[in-house]
Rosetta silent file (secondary structure, phi, psi, omega in degrees, C-alpha in Angstrom):
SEQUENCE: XXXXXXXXXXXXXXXXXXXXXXXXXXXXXXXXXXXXXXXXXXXXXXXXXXXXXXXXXXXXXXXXXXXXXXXXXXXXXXXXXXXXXXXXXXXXXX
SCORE:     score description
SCORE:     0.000 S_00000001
   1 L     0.000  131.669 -164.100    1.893  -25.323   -2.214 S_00000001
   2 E  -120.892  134.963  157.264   -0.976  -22.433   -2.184 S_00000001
   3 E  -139.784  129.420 -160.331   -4.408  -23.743   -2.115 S_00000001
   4 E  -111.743  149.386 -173.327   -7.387  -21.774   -2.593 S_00000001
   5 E   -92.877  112.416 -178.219  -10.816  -22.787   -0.908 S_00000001
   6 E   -98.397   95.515  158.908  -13.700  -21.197   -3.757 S_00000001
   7 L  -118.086  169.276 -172.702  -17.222  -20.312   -3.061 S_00000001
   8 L   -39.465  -33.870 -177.791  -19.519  -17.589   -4.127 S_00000001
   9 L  -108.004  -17.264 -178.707  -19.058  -15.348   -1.475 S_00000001
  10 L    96.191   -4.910 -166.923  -15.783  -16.081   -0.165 S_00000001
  11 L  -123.336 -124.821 -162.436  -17.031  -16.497    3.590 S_00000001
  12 L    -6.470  -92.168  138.509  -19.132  -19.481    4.820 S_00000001
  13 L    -2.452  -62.754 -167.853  -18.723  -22.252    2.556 S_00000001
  14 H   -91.292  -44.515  156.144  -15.209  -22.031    1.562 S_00000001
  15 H   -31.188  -34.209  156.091  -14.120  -21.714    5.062 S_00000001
  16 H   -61.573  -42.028 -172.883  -15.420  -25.246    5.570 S_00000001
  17 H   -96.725  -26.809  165.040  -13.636  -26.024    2.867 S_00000001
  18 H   -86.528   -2.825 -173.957  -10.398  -24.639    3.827 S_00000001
  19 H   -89.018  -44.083  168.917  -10.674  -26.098    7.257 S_00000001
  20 H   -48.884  -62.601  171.004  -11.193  -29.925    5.507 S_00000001
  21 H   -48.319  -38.341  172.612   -8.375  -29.142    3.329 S_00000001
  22 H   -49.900  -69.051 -171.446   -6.282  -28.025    5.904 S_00000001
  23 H   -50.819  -39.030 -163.980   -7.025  -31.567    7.811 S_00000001
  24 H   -73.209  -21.690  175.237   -6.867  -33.280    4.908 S_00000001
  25 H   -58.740  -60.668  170.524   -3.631  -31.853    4.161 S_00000001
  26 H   -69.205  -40.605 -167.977   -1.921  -32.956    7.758 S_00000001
  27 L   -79.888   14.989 -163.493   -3.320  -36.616    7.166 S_00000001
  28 L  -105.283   -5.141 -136.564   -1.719  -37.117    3.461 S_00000001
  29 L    41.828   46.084 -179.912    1.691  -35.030    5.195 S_00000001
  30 L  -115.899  144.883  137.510    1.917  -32.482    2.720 S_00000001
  31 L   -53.998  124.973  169.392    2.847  -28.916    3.616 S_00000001
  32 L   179.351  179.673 -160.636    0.820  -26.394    2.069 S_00000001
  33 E  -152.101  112.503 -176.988   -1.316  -23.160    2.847 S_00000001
  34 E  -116.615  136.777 -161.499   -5.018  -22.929    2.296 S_00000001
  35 E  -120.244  113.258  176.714   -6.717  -19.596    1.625 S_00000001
  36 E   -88.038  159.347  172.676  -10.431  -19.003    1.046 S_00000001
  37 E  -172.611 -176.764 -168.169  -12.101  -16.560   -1.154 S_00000001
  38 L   -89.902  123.564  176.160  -14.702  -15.863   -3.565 S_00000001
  39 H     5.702  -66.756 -173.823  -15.205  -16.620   -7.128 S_00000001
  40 H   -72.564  -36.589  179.082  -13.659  -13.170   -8.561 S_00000001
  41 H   -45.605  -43.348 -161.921  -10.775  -13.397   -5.744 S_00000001
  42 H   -59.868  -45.126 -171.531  -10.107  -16.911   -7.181 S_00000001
  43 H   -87.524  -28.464 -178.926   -9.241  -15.727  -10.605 S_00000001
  44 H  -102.368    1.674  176.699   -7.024  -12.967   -9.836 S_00000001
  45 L  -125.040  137.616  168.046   -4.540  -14.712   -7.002 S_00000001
  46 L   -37.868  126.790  158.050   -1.839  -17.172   -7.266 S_00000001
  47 L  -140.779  177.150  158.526   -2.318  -20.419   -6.388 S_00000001
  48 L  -112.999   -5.629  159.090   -1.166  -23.840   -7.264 S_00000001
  49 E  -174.314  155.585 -170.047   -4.803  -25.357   -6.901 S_00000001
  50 E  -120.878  130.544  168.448   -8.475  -24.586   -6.241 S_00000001
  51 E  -120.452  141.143 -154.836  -11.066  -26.392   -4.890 S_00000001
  52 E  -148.775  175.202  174.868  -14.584  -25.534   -5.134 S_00000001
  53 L   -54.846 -171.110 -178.360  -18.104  -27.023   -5.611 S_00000001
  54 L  -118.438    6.675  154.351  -18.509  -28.623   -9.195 S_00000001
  55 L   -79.690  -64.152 -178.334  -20.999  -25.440  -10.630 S_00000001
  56 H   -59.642  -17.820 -176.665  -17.823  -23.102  -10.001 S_00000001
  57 H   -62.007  -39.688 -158.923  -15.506  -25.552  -11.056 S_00000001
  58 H   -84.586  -30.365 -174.782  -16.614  -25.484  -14.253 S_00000001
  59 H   -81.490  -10.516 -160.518  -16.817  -21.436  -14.510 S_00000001
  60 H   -95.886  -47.752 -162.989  -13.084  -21.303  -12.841 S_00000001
  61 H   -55.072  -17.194 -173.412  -11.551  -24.297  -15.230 S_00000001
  62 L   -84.140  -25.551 -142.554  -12.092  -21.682  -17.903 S_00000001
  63 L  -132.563  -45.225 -169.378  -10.544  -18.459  -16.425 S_00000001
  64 L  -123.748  164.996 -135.954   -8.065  -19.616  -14.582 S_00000001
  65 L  -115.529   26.578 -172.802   -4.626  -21.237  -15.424 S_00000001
  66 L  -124.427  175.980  165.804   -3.973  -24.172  -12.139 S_00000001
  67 E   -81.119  164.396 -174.730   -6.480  -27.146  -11.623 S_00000001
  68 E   -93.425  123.117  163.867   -9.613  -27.205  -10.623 S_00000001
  69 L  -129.453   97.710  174.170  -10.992  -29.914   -8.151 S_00000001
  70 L   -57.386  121.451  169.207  -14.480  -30.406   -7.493 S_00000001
  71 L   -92.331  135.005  176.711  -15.682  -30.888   -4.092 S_00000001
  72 L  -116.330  -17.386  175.387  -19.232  -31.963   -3.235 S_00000001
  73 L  -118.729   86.824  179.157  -19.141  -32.570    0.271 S_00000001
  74 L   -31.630  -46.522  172.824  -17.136  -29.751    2.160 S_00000001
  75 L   -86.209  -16.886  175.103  -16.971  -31.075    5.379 S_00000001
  76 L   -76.254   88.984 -179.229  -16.290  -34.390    4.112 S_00000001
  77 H   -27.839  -51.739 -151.382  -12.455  -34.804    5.108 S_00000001
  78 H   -66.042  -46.515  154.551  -12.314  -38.025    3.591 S_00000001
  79 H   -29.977  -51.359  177.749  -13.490  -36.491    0.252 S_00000001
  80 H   -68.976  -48.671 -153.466  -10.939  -33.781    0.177 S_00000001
  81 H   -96.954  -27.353  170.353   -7.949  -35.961    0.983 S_00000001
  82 H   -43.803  -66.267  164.615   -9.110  -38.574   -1.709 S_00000001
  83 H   -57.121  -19.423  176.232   -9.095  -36.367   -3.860 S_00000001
  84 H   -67.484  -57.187 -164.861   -5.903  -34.369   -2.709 S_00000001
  85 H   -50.419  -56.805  170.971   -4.164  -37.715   -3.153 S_00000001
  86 H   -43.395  -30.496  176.757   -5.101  -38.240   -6.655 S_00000001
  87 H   -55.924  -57.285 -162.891   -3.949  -35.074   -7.604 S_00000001
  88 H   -91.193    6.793  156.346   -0.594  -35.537   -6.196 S_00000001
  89 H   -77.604  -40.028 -166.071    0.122  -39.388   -6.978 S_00000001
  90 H   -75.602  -15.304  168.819   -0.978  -37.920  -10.878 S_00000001
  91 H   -64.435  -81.821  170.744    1.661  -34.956  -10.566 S_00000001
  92 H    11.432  -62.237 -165.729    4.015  -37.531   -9.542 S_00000001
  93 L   -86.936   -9.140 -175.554    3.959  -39.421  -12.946 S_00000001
  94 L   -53.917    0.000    0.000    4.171  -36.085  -15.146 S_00000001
């Protein structure tokens, strides 16, 4: 599992966001490898999901061809793994 951390620049932000994801990652047990980068990066590299604020979310869900998951609080583990979970209980039932 490839996960990409998205924010405008690719630096600050999304590092925070790949470090929560990371954690968030170890407490659900899932293996997986999270990479940050920048908006334009975001669109042109493999992943199997990106998570990003919910303004880029909406410019990515367009452009690109994995899900999208808006984050609003970066540092907020518990956010990120809520949401990680949902994803992957709702894969589950495809």
């Amino acid at each position: 599992m490839k996960i990409l951390a998205v924010c405008g620049f690719g630096v600050g932000s999304s590092m925070i966001l790949k470090m929560s994801a990371e954690k968030a990652l170890k407490n659900l047990g899932i293996k997986g490898e999270v990479e940050n980068t920048d908006l334009s990066g975001a669109r042109g590299a493999e992943s199997d999901l990106i998570l990003t604020s919910n303004e880029l979310a909406r410019e990515l869900e367009s452009s690109v061809k994995v899900p999208v998951i808006p984050i609003y609080k970066y540092m907020d583990v518990n956010e990120v793994e809520l949401k990680l979970k949902k994803y992957f209980n709702n894969k589950e039932e495809l």
